[in-house]
DSSP file (Angstrom, degrees, kcal/mol; ACC not computed):
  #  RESIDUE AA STRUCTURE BP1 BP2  ACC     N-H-->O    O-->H-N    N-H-->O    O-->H-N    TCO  KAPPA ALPHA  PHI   PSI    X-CA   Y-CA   Z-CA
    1    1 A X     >        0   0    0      0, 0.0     4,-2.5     0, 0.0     5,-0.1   0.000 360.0 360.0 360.0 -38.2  -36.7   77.8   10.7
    2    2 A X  H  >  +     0   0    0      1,-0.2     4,-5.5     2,-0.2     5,-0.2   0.953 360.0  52.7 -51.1 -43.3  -34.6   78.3   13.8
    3    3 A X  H  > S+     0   0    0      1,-0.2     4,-2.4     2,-0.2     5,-0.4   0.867 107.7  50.9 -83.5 -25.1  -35.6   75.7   15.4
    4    4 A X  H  > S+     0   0    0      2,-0.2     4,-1.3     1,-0.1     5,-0.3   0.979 114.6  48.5 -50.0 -48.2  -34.7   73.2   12.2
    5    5 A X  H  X S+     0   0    0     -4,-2.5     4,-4.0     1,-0.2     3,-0.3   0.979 110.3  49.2 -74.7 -50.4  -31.3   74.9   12.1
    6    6 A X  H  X S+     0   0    0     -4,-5.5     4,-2.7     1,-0.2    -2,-0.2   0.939 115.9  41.1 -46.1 -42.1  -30.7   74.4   16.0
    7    7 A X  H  X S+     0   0    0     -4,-2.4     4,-3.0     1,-0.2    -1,-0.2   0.843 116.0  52.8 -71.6 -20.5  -31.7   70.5   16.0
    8    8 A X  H  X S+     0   0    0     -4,-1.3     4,-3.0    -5,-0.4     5,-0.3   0.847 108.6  49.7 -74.4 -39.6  -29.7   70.2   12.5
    9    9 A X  H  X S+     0   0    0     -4,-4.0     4,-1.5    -5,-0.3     3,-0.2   0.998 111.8  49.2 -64.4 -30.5  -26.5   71.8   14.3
   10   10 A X  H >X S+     0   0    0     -4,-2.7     3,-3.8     1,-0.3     4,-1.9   0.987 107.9  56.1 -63.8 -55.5  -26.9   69.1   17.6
   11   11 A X  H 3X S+     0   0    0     -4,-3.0     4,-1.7     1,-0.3    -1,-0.3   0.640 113.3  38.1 -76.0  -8.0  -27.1   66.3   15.2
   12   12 A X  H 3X S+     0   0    0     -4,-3.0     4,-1.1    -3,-0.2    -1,-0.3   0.697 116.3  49.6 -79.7 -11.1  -23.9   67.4   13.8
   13   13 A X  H << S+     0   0    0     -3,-3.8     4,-0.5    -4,-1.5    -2,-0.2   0.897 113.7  45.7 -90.9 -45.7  -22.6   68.2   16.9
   14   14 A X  H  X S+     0   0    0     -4,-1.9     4,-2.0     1,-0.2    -3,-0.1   0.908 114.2  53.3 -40.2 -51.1  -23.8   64.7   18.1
   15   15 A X  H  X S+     0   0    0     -4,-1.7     4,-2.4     1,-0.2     5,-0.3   0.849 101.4  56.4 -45.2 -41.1  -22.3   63.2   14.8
   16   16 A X  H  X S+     0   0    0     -4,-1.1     4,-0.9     1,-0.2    -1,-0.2   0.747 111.8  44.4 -85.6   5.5  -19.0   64.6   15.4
   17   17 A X  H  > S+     0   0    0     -4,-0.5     4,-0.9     2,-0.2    -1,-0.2   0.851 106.3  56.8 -94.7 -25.4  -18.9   62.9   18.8
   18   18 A X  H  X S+     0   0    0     -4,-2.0     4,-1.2     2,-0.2    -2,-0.2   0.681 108.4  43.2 -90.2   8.9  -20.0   59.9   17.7
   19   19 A X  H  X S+     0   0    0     -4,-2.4     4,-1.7     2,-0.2    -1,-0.2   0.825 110.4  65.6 -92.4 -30.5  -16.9   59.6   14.9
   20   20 A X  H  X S+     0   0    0     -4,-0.9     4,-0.9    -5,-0.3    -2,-0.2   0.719 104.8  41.1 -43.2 -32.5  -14.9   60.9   18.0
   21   21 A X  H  X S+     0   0    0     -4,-0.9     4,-1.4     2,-0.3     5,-0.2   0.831 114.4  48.7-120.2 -44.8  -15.8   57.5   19.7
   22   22 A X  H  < S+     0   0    0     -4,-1.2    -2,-0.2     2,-0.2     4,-0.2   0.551 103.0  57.6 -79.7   3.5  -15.3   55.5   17.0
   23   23 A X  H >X S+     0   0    0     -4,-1.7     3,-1.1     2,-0.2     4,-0.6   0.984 113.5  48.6 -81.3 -77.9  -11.7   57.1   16.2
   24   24 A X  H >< S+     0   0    0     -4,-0.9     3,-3.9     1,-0.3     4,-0.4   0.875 112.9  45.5 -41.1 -75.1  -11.1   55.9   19.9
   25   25 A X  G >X S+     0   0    0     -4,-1.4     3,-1.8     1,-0.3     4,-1.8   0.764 100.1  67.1 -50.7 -18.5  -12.6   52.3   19.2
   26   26 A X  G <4 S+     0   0    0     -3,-1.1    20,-1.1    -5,-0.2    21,-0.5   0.701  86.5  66.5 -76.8 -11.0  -10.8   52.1   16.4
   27   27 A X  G << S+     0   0    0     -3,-3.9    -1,-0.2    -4,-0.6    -2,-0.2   0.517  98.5  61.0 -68.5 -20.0   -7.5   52.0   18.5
   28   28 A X  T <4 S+     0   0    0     -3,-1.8     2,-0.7    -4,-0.4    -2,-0.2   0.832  83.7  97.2 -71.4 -55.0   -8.8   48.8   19.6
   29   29 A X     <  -     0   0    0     -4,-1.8    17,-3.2    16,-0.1     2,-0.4  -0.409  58.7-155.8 -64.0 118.9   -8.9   47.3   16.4
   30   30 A X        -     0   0    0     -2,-0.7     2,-0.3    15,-0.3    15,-0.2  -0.622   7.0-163.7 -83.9  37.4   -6.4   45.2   15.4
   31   31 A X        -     0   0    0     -2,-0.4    13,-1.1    13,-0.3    50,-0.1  -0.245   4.2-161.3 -15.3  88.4   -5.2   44.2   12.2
   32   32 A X  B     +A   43   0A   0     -2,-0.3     2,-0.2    11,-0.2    11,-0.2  -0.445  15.3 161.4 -78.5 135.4   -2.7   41.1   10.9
   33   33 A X        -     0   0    0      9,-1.4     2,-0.2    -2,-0.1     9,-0.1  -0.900  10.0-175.9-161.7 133.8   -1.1   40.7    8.1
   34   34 A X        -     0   0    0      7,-0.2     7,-0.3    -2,-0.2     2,-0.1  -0.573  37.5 -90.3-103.7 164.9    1.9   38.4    7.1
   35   35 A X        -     0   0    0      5,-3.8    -1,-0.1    -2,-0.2     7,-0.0  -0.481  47.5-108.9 -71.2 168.7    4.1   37.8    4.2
   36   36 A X  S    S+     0   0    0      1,-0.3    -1,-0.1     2,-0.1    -2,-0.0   0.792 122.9  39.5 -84.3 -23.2    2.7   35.2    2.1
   37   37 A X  S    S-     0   0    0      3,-0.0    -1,-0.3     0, 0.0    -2,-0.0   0.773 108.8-128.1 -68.5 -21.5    5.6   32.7    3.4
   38   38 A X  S    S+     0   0    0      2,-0.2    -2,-0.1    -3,-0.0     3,-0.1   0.393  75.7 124.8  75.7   6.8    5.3   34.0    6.9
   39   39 A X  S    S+     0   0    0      1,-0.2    17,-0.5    -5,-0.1     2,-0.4   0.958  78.3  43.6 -74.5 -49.6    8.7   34.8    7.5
   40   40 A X  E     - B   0  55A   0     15,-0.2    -5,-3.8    16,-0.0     2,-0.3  -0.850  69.6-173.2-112.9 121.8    7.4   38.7    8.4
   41   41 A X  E     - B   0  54A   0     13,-2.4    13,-1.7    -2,-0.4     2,-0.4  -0.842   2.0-173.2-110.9 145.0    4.0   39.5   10.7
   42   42 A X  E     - B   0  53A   0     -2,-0.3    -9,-1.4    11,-0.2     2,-0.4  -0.994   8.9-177.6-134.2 126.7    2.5   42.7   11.3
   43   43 A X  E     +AB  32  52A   0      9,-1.8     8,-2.1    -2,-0.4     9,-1.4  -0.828  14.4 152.1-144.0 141.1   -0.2   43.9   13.5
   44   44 A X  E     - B   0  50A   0    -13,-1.1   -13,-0.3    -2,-0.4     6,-0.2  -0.932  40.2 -91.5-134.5 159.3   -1.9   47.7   14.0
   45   45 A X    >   -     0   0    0      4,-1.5     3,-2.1    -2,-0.4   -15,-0.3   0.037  32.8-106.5 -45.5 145.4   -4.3   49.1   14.7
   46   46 A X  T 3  S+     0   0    0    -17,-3.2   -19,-0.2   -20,-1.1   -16,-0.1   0.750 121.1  63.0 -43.7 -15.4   -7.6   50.5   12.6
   47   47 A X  T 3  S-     0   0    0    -21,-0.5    -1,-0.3   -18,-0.2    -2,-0.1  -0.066 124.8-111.5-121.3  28.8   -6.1   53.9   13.2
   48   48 A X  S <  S+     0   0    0     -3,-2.1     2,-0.6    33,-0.2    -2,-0.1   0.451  73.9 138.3  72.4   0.9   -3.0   52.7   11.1
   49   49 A X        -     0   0    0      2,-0.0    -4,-1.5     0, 0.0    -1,-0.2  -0.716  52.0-125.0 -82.8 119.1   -0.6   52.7   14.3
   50   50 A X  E     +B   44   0A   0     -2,-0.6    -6,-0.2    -6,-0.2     3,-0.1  -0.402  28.7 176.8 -70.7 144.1    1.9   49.3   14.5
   51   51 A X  E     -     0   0A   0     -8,-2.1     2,-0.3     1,-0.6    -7,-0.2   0.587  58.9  -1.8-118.2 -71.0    1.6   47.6   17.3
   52   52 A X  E     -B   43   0A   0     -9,-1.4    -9,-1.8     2,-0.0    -1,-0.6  -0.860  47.3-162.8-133.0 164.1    4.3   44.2   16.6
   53   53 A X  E     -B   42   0A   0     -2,-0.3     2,-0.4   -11,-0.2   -11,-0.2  -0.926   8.7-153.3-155.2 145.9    6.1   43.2   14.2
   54   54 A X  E     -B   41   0A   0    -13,-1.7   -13,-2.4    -2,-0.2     2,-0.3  -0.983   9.6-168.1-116.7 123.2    7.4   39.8   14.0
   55   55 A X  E     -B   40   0A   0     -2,-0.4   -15,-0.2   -15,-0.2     2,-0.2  -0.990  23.1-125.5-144.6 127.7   10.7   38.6   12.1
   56   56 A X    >>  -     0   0    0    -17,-0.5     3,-2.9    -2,-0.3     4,-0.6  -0.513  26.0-118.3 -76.1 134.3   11.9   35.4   11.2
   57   57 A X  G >4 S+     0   0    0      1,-0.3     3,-2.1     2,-0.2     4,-0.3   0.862 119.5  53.0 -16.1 -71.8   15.8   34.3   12.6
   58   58 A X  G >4 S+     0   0    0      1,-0.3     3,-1.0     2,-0.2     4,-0.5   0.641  95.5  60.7 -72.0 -26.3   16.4   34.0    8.8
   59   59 A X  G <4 S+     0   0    0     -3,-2.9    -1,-0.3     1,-0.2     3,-0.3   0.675  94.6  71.3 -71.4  -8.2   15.1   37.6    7.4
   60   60 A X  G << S+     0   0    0     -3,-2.1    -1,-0.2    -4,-0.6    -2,-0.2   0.630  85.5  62.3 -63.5 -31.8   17.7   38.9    9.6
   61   61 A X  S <  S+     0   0    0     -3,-1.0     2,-0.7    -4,-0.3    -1,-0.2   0.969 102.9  50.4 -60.0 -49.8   20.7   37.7    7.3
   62   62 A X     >  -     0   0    0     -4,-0.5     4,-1.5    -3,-0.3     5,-0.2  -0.837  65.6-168.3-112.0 120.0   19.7   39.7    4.4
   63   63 A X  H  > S+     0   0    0     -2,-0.7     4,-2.6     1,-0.2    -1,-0.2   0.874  89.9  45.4 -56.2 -57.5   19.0   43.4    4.9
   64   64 A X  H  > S+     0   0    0      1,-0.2     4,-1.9     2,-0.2     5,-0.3   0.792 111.5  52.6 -90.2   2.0   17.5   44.2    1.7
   65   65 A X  H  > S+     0   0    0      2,-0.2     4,-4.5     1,-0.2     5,-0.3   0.961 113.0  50.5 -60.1 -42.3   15.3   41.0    1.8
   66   66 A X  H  X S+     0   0    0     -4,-1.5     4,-2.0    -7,-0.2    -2,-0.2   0.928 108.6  43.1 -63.3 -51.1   14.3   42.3    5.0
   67   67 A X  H  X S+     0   0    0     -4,-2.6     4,-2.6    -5,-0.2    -1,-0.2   0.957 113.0  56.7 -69.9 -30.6   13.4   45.9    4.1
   68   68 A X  H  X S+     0   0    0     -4,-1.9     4,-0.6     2,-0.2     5,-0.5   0.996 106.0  51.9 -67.1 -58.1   11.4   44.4    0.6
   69   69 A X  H  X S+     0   0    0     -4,-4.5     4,-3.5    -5,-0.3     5,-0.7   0.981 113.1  48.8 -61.4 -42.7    9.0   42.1    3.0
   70   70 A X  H >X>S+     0   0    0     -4,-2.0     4,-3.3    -5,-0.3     5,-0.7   0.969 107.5  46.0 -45.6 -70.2    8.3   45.3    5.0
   71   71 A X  H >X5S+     0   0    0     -4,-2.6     3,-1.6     1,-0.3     4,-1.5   0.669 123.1  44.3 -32.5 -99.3    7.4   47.8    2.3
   72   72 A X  H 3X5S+     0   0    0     -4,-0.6     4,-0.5     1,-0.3    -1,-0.3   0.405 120.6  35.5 -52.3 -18.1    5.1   44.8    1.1
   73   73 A X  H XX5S+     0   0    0     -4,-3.5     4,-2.0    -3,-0.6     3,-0.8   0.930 114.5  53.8 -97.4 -38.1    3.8   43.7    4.2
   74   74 A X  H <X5S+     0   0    0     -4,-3.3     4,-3.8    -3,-1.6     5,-0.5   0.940 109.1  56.8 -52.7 -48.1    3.4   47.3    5.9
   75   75 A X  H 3X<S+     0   0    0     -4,-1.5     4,-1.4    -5,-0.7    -1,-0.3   0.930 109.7  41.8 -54.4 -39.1    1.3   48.3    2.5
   76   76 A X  H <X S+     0   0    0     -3,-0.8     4,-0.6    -4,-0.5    -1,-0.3   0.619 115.1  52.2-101.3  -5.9   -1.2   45.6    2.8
   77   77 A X  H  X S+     0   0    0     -4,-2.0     4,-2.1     1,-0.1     5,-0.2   0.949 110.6  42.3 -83.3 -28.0   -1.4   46.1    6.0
   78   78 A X  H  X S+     0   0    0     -4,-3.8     4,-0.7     1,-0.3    -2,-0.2   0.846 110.0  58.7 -56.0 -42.3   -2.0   49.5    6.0
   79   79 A X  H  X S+     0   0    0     -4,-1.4     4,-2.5    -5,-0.5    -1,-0.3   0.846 105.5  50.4 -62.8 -36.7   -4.4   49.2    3.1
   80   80 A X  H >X S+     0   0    0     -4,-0.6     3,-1.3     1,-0.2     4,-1.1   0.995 110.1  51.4 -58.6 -78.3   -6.5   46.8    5.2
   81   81 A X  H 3< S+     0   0    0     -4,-2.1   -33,-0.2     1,-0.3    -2,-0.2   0.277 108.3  52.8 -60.7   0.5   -6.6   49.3    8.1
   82   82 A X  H 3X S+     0   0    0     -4,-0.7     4,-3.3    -5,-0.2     5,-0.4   0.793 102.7  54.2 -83.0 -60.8   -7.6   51.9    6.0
   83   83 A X  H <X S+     0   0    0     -4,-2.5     4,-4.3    -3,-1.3     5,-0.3   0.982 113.5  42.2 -47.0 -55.7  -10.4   50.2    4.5
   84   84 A X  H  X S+     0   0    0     -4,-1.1     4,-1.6     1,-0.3     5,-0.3   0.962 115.3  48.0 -69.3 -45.4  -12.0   49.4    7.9
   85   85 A X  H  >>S+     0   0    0     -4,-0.2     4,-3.2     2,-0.2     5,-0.7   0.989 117.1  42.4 -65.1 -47.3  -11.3   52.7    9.4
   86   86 A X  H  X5S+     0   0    0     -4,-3.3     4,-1.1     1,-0.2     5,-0.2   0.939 121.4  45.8 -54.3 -38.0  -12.8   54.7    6.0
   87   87 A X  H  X5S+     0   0    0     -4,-4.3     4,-1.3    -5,-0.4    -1,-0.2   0.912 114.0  43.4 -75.8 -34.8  -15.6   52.2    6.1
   88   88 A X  H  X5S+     0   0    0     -4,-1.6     4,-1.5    -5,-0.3     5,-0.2   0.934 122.5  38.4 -76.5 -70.6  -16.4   52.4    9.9
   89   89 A X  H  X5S+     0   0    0     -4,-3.2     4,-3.8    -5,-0.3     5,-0.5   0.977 112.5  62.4 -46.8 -59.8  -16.1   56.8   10.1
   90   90 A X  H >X<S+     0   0    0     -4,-1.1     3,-7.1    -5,-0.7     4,-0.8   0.651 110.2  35.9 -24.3 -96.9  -17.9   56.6    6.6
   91   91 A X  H >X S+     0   0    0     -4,-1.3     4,-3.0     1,-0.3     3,-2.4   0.659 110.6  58.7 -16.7 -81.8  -21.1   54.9    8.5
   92   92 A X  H 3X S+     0   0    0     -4,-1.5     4,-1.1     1,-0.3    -1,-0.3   0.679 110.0  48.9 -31.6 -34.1  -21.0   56.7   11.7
   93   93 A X  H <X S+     0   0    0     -3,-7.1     4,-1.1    -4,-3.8    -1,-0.3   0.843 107.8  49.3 -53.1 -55.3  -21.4   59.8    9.5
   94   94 A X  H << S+     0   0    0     -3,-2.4    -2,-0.2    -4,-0.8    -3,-0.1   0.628 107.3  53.3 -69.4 -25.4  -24.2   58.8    7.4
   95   95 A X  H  < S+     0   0    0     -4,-3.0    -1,-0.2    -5,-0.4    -2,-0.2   0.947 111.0  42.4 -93.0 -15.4  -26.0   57.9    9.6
   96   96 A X  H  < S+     0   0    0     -4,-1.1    -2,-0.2    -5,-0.3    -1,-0.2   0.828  81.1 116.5 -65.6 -36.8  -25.9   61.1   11.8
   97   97 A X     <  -     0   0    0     -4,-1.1     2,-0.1     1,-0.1   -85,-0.1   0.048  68.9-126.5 -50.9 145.5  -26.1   63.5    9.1
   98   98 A X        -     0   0    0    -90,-0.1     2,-1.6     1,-0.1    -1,-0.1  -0.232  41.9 -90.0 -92.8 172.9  -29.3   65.5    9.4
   99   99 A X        -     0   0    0     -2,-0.1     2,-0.6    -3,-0.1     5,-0.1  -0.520  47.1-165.5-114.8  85.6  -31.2   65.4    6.1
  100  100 A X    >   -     0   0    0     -2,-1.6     3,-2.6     3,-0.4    -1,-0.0  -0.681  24.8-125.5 -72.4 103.2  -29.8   68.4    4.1
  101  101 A X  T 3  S+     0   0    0     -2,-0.6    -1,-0.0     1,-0.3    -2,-0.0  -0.265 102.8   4.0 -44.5 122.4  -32.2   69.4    0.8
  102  102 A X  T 3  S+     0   0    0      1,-0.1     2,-1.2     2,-0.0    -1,-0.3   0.152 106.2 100.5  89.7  -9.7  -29.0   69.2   -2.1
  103  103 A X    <   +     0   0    0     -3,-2.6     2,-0.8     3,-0.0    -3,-0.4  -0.516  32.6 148.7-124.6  66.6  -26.3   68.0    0.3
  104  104 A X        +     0   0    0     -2,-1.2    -5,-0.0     1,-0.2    -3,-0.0  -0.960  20.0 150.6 -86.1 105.6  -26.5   63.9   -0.7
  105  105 A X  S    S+     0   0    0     -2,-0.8     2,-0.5   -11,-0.0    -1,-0.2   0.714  70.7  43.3 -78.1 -58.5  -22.1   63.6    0.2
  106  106 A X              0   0    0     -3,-0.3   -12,-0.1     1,-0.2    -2,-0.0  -0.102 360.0 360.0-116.2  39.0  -22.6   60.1    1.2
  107  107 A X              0   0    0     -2,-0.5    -1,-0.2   -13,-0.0    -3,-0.0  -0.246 360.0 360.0 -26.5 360.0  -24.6   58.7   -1.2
């Protein structure tokens, strides 16, 4: 019985390094997204940190034009980088989890 619970605690302990290393790669990953004219570009990271932003001469005139293509482009970008990060930890997880009798989370 010990020795079930010791091998179950390294493989979590293994799991939690290996979402630790993909929390790292994920700093790598990059994610664009533009307004649908292009006038405004975005790109961050999986781990939801911006990296550029890009603004056209002409969004510059108008202040609140400018602040509306942010919210909307920042949202979808975010939203993107969200998916891939949830979907990317998710995995790393499942497949490390040690095979707990009642404890299907990730199912």
């Amino acid at each position: 019985m010990f020795g079930d619970l010791m091998g179950m605690m390294g493989k979590l302990k293994e799991t939690q390094q290996k979402v630790d290393d993909t929390k790292k790669r994920l700093d790598t990953v990059l994610i664009d997204e533009a307004s649908s004219d292009g006038l405004l570009k975005i790109t961050l990271t999986a781990n939801r940190k911006i990296k550029t932003i890009e603004i056209a001469d002409s969004l510059l005139e108008d202040k609140e034009q400018l602040e509306d293509y942010l919210i909307l482009t920042l949202n979808k970008a975010i939203e993107k980088a969200t998916n891939v990060n949830e979907t990317e930890i998710a995995a790393v997880a499942k497949e490390g989890m040690p095979n707990i009798p009642g404890m299907d989370m990730f199912k």
